[in-house]
C-alpha positions in Angstrom: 40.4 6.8 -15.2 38.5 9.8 -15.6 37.4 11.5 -18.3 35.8 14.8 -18.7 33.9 16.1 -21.2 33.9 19.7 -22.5 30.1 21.9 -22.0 28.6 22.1 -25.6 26.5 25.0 -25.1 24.1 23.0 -22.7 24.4 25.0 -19.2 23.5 21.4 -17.2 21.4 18.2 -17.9 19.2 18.6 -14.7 16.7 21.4 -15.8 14.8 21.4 -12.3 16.7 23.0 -9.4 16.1 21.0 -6.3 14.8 22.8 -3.7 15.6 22.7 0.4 12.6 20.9 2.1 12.4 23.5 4.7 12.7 26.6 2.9 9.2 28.2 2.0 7.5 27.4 -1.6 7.1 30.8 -3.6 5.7 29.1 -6.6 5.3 25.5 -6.4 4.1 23.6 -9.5 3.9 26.8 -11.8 7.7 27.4 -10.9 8.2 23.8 -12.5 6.3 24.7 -15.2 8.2 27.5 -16.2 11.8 25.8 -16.1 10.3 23.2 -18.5 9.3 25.8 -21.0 13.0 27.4 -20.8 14.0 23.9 -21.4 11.1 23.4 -24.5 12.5 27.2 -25.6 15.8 26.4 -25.5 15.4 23.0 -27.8 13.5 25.2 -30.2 16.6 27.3 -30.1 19.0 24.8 -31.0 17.2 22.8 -33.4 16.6 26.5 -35.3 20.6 27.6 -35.4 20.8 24.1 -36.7 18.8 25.0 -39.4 20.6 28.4 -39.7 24.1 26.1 -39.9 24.9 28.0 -36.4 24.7 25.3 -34.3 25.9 21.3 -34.7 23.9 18.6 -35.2 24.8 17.2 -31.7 24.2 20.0 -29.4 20.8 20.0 -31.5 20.0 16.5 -30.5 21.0 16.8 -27.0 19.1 19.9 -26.4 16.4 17.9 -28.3 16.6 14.8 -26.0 17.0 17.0 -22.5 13.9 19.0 -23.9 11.8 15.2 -24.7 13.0 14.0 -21.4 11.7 16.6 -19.1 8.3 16.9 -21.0 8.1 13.4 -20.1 8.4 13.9 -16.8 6.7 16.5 -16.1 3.5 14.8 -17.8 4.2 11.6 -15.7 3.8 13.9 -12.6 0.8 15.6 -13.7 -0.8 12.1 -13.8 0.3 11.0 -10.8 -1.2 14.1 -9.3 -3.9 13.8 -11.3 -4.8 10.0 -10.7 -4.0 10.6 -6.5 -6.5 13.8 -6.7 -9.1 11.6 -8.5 -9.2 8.8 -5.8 -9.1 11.2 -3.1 -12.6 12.5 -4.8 -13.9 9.6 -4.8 -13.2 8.2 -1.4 -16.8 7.8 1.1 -16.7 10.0 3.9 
């Protein structure tokens, strides 16, 4: 059985567009960067037309969530990256 639930105003839960392996990087990293902050933006959004009485209190929280999920990630990557430059620097040559 399959079930299939209506879009509440959120365009899609995966906020990073995946890109082809082969295809040439334009912007890398910052590119990242900036879908996060459209992601941080759009929370902001929703959790002020909840205030306003414009949006509901679960499109609010989702937007919330989404916007706490991919901050997440995107710190756990800049450590990663961070922590593999660091060792890098301190390998003997």
């Amino acid at each position: 059985m399959n079930t299939i639930l209506p879009n509440q105003g959120i365009p899609d839960l995966a906020p990073v567009t995946l890109q082809d392996a082969s295809a040439p990087q334009k912007g890398g990293f910052s590119q990242v960067l900036e879908q996060v902050s459209g992601v941080l933006e759009q929370a902001d959004q929703m959790a002020a037309g909840y205030a306003q009485g414009k949006v509901g209190l679960t499109d609010a929280v989702l937007a919330s969530q989404k916007a706490d999920t991919t901050f997440s990630l995107t710190m756990a990557i800049r450590n990663k990256a961070l922590a593999a430059y660091q060792e890098i620097m301190n390998l003997s040559v």
